[in-house]
N, C-alpha and C positions, 0 to 999 in steps of 0.2 A: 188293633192288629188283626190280619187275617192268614187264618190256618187250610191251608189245603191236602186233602187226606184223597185216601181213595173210596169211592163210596162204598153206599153199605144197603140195605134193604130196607132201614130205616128212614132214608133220604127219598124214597118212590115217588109218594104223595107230595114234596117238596118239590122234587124234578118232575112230576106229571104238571105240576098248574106251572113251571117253566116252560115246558113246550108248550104250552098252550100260548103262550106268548109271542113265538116268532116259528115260525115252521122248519123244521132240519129236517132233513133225513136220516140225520145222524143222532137226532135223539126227537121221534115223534111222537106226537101223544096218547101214545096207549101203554098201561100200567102196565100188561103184559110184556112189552117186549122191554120197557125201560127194567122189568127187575132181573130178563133173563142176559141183559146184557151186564146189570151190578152183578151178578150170580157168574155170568163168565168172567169177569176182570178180576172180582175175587182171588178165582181160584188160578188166573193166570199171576196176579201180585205171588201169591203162597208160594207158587213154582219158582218164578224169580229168588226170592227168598230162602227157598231150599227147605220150605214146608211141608211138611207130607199130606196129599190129594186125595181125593178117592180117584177111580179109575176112569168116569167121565170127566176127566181135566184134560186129555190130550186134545188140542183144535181141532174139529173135523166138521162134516156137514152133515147138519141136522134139519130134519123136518119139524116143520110146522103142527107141531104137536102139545097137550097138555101134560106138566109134571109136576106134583107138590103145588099145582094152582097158576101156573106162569106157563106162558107160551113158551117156549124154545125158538129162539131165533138162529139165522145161518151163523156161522163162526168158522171162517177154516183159518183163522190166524190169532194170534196173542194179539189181543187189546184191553186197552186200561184207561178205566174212566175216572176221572176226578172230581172231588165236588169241594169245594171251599166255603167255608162258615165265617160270622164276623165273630171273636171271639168273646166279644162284650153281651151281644146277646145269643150267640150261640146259637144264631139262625143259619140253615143254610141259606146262600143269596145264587149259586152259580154252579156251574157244572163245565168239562170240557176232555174230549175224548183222545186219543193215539192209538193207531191200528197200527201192528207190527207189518204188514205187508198187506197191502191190497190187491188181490187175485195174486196171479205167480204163473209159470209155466204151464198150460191147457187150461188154464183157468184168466181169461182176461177181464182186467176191469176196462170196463168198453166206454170209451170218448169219441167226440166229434170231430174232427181235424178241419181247422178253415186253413184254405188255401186260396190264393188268385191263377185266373186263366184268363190271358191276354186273347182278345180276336182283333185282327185288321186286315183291310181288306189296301192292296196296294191298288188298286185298279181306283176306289175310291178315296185314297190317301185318309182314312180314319178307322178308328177301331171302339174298342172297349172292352174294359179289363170289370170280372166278375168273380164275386167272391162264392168260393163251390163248399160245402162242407161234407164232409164224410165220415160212415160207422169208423173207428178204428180200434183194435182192440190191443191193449198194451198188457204184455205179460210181462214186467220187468220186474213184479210186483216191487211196488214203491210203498215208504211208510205212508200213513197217510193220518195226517191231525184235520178234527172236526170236533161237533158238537160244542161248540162254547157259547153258553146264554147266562147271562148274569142278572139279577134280576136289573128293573130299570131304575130304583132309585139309587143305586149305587155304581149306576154311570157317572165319570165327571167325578168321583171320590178323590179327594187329594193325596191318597196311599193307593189309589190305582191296582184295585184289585183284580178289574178284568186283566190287567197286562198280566199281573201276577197268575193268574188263573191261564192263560196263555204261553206265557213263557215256561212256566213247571212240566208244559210238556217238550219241550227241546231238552231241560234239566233231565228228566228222566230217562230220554234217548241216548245221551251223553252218556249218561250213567251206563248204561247195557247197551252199550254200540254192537254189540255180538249177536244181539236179537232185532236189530232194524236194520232197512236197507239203505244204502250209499246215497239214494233221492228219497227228499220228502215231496210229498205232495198234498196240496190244501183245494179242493173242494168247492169253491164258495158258490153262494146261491144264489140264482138269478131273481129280479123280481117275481116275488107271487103275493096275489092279491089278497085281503083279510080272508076272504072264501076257501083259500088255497087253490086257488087258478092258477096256470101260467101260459103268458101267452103264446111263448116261443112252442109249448109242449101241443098247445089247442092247433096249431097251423102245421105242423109239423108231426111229432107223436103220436094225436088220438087217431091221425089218418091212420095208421095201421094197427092201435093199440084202442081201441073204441071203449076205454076209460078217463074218469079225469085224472088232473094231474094226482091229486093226494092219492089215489088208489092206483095206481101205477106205482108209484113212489114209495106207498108197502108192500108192492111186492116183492123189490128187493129187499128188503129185510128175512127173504123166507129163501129166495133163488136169483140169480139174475139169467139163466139161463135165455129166459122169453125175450130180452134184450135182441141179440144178437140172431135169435130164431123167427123173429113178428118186424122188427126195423131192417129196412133198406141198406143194402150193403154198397149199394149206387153212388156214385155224387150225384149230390142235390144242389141245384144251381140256388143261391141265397136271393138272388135277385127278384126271381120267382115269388117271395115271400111279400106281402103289403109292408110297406115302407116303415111301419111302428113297430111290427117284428123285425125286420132288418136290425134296428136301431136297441132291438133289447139284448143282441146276441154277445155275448160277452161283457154284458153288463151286470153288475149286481145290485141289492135292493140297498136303500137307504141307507137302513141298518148298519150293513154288512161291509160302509163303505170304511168306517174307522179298521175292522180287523183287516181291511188290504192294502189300506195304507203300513199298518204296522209290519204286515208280513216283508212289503217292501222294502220297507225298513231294514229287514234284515238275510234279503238277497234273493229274496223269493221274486218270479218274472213269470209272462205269461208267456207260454210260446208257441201263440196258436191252437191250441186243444177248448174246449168247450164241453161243457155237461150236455151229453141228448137229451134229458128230458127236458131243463129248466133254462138250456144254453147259457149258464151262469159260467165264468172264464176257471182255467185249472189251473192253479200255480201251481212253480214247484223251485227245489233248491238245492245244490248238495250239500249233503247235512256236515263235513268238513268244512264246506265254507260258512257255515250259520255262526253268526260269533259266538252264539247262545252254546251252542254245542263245543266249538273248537275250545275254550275259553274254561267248560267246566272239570271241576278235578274234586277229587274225594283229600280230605284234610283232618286231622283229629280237632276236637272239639276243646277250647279253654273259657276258663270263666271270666268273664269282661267285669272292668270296676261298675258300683253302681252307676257311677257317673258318665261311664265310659259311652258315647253317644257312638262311637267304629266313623272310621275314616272310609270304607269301601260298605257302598250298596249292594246287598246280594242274595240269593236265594241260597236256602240250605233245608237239607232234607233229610230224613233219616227212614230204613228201610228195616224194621227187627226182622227174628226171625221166623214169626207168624204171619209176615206178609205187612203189617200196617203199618203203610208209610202215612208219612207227615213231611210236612214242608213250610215255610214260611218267607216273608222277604224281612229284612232288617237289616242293619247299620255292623259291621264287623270291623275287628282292625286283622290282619293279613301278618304274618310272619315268619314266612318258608313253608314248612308242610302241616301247620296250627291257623288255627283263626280263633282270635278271640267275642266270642258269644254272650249277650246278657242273662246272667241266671236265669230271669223270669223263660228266657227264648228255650233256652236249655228244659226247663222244665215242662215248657208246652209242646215240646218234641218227646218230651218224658224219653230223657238221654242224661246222663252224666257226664262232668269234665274228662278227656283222654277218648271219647267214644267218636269213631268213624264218622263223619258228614260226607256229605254233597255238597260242592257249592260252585254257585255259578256266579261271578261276579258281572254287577251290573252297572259299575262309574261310582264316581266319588259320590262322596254320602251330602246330600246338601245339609243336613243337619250340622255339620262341623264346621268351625267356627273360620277355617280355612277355605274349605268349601265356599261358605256365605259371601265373603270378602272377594273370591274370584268372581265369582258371580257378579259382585257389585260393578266390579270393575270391568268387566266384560258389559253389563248395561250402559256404564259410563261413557263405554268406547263407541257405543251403538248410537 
């Protein structure tokens, strides 16, 4: 079984040799910023919770500074980062983040927009149509989920932890609709090289930002201000670009291709927007239409027979009021406004029978003997 909590300052060193693994922006590898952003989501869970803070809890923006040994990274919104453990060996294996709004009003989070520009010429009956992209800067502030690295031998898991690791952040949204915005939006990364190169950033970016990519890429962690101050507010014809950057613009790496198919999955589309540095594509979605969201509801908790394997697959979570949540996925049975829970589950949410959940149902439980049997017969049919 695996448990997803909210991190803690104890998990740093766990989540530093994480990043070291695949490059984010959203969670890169310097211990400094990785603990001052456990240090923020902390004390944004507590708030949620209705914990009492000290006085630097409210969002705001912060310099690039030392405090208690950790840098202080930018923060002007509520986000919360999660880290999940396996709970056999009580390693942590994964980590993955949710930002309550990204930029907002005077404050934009700045995109690429691709667009087409037709030219024909009647005189010579032919034309050609060219793809142009442009700064754009969107103040809508949209939610925005990132950060999800798990380690790599527990890709391909048959309990599917990175989904789980994934999906707890739509669970979480659902839960406090009142602190996110109407779109979510996801982030992905475009190809970058073991070195942290990218090529889109090398042809395009350092022209006016004469760093590489990785060092560009922490800057925004501290302002993004130099974005919209140092990049071309121009269209920039694509065509212009050598035919292998063309061809990376809205691409993402390897990696990263399994988390867009699953976003997909669940109603997320690209629509035209691109990252400027890394030109990796932006989805987005509205979070009513996410089933993940539409779908979840709070229930009291009951105690399931030993036996009882639950007819519904589902995420459930529990929120004290110190702030520390837990979560988990398992087998439930469903009964109006109850759901029946395996002690063991009950007790690794350290919750008792009649106590408040989360839950987000996620399809019949294949474990059930019902379940099993459709399934056969649905292979039969194929």
């Amino acid at each position: 079984m695996f448990l997803v909590r909210h991190s803690k300052p104890d998990d740093v060193s766990t989540l530093l040799k994480l990043a070291r693994m695949v490059y984010f922006i959203n969670l890169p590898p310097n211990e400094a910023i990785i603990h001052g952003k456990i240090d923020h989501s902390a004390r944004c869970f507590k708030r949620v919770a209705g914990a009492k803070v000290d006085v630097r809890d409210r969002p705001r923006r912060r310099t690039a500074s030392k405090i208690s040994g950790w840098a202080e990274v930018e923060e002007e919104s509520d986000a919360f980062m999660f880290t999940i453990e396996d709970t056999e060996t009580r390693g942590v294996i994964g980590t993955s983040q949710v930002r309550a709004h990204q930029g907002g009003p005077g404050n934009p989070n700045w995109t690429f927009r691709i667009t087409e520009k037709n030219f024909k010429s009647q005189r010579l009956g032919w034309g050609s149509t060219h793809k142009v992209g442009q700064l754009f800067g969107d103040e809508t502030g949209p939610t925005e989920i990132g950060g999800l690295i798990i380690q790599p031998s527990y890709r391909g898991h048959a309990l599917r932890p990175g989904r789980l690791l994934s999906f707890v952040r739509f669970h979480w949204i659902a839960l406090h609709r009142e602190l996110f915005s109407d779109r979510i939006l996801a982030e992905m990364m475009g190809p970058v090289t073991e070195e942290g190169d990218n090529i889109f950033w090398d042809h395009f970016g350092r022209k006016f930002i004469p760093v590489r990519f990785g060092e560009a890429d922490r800057f925004c962690q501290h302002n993004r201000n130099f974005i919209s101050e140092l990049l071309p507010r121009e269209e920039i014809y694509l065509s212009l670009f050598p035919l292998e950057v063309q061809n990376q613009i809205g691409v993402v790496g390897r990696e990263t291709i399994p988390a867009v198919r699953l976003l997909e999955s669940l109603g997320f589309k690209n629509r035209g927007f691109v990252d400027p540095f890394d030109g990796g594509p932006h989805l987005d979605a509205t979070a009513a239409e996410v089933p993940l969201v539409r779908d979840t509801r709070r229930v009291r908790a009951a105690k399931a027979g030993s036996r009882d394997a639950g007819a519904t697959r589902a995420i459930i979570s529990t929120l004290d009021r110190d702030g520390e949540f837990r979560a988990t996925e398992v087998g439930v049975d469903l009964a109006g406004d109850s759901a029946k829970v395996p002690g063991a589950v009950l007790a690794l949410l350290g919750i008792k029978p009649g106590a408040e959940i989360g839950l987000t149902p996620l399809g019949a439980n294949p474990a059930t003997p019902a379940a099993s049997k459709a399934s056969s017969r649905r292979k039969a049919r194929v």
